[in-house]
N, C-alpha and C positions, 0 to 999 in steps of 0.2 A: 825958788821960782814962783813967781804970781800967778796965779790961777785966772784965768779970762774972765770978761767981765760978764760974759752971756754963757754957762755950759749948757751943753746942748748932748753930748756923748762921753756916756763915766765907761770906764773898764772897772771893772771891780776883784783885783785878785784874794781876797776875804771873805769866808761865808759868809759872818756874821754883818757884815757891811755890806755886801752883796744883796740880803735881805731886808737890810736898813734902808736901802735907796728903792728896793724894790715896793716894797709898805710908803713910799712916800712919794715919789715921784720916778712909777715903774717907764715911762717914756725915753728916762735918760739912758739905762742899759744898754749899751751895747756890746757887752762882752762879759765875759763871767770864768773861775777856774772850772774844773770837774770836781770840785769836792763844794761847790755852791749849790745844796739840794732844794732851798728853801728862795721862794716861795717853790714849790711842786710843778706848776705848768711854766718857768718861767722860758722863754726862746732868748737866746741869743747866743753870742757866737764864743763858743766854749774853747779857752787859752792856755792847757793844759792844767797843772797840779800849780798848789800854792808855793811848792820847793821848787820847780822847774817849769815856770811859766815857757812861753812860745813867745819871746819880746820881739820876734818879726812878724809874727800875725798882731800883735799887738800893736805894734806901731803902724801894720794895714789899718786897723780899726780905726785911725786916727780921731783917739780920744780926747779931748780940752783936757779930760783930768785921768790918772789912776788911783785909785784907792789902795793901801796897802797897811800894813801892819808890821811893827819892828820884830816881832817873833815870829813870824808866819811866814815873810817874807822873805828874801837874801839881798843883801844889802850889795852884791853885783848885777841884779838884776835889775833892781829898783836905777842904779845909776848907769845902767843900759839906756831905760827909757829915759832920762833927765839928760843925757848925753844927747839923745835921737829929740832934745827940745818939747819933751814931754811933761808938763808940771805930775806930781806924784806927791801926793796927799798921805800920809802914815802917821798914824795912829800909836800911842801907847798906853796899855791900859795896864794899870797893877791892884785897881780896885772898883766896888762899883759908882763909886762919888764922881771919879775919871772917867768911868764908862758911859756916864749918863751926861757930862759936862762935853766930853769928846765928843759925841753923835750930836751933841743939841748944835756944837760949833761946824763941826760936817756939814751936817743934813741944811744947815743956815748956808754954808760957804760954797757950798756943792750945788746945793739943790734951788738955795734962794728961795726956800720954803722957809717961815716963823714955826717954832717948836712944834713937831706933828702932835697928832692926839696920845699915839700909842707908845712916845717918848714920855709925856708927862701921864700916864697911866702907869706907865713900867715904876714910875718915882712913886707913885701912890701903892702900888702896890708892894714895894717892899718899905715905905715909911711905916703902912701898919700892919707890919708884920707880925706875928705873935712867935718868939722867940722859943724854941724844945726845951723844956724843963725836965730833969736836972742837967744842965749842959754836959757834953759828951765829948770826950779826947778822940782823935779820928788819924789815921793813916790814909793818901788817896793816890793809889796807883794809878800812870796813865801808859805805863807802858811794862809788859814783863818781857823777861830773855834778852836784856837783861831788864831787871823789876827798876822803874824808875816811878816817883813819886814827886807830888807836889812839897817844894821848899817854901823860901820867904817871897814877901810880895808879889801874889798869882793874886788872877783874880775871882778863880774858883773858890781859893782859898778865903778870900774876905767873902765871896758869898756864904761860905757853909758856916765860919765863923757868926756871920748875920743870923742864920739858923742856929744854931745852938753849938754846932758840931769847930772845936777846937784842933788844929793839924797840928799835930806834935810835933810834927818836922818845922814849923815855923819860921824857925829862928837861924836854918841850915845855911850856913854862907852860902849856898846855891838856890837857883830857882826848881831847877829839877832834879837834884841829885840822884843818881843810881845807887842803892842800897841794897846788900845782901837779902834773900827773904828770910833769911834766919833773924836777924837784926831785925825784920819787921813785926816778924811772927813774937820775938822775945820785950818786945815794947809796949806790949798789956793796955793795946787800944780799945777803948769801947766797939767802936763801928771801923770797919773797912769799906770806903766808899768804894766804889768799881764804876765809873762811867764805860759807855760805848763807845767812845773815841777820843783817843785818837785810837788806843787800843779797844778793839771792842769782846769787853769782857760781857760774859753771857752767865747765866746758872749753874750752866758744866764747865764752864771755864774760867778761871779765878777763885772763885769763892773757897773751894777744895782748899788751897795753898795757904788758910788760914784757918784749921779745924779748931771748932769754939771761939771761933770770935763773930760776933752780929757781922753781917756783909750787907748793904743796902747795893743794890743794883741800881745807876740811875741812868736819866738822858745827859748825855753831853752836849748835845744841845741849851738844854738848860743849864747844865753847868758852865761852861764855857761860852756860851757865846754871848758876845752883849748887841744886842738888836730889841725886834719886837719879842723873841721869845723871855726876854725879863718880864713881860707883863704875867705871863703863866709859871714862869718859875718858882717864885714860891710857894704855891702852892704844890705846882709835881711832885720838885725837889723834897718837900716837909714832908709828902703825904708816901716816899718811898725814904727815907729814913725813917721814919717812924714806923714802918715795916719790915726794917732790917730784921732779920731773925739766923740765929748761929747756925754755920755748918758742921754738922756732926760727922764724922767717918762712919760707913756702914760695916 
């Protein structure tokens, strides 16, 4: 479905895209999930969760476009709206070369805006990157009970790779496979990444689950999302791996 030639009203059921239009041309928003925190003061009219949007308040909102994401989103939802004559813009990311190429083609098609400033920053800022020396084997939980972790082509995972930090799990015919913690615990990773979300692992919680192994605690944000938060991400992300330090049992 073709996208109008004038948008004027986006729904955005994506944090990360939600923030991306919001940094570039915040006029268009008029609708957002409850999990779109970023920007902080943003108003507009909240569509539930990115798993069970509200597609009859959505289609109130009557938006020219939805923004959406092929993992984020449900793919009955999504042809809810394109049924109800709604174009629906989704996104696929599996690294950050895609992440950077997807938004510049978005925020162009969407927004009718030329590459924003804080797109071509985000690119500058991890082109010079300075890479962790000696690179590190890594495990990266996003969910425990059960413990599920990052597989092949994620795009967290080319980020940390970018950084120094290698996913063992890589090569796993799944994107997020659920794995035993015994099996995680017995695979003699350097670092145990731990973001905040989707599960939000904290100091007391997590890190325990792998006595003597480095735990870096990070933002999920910065891991996962691809918007303006790439421009700060390498730095957060570098400067809380490199702070990893093991949990000991008392």
């Amino acid at each position: 479905m073709d996208l109008p030639a004038d948008v004027r009203r986006v729904v955005s059921l994506v944090p990360s895209l939600t923030e991306s239009v919001a940094a570039t041309a915040p006029g268009l928003l008029v609708g957002a999930t409850d999990w779109c925190t970023h920007p902080g003061d943003l108003q507009v009219a909240r569509v539930g969760g990115t798993k069970n949007p509200d597609v009859a308040l959505v289609r109130r909102l009557c938006p020219d476009v939805v923004l959406a994401n092929e993992e984020e989103n449900r793919p009955a939802d999504l042809a809810a709206l394109r049924t109800a004559g709604i174009p629906v813009w989704v996104t696929a990311i599996h690294d950050l070369d895609e992440a950077l190429a997807s938004l510049g083609r978005m925020l162009g098609a969407v927004c009718g805006n030329a590459r924003p400033a804080w797109l071509a920053e985000a690119d500058r800022a991890w082109s010079g990157l300075t890479v962790m020396k000696p690179r590190r084997t890594g495990i990266i939980p996003i969910w425990r009970r059960p413990w599920m972790i990052l597989g092949r082509d994620t795009f967290a995972g080319d980020l940390l790779a970018r950084l120094g930090v290698d996913n063992l799990w890589a090569h796993h015919a799944e994107r997020y496979p659920k794995i035993p913690l015994a099996e995680l615990c017995a695979a003699g990773a350097d670092v145990v990444v731990l973001p905040d979300e989707p599960y939000r692992f904290t100091a007391g919680d997590g890190p325990e689950c792998f006595p003597g192994s480095a735990s870096a605690l990070v933002s999920g944000r910065h891991l996962t999302w691809y918007g303006p938060s790439l421009v700060q991400a390498p730095a957060v992300l570098s400067g809380r791996l490199r702070s990893g330090t093991p949990f000991m049992r008392k």
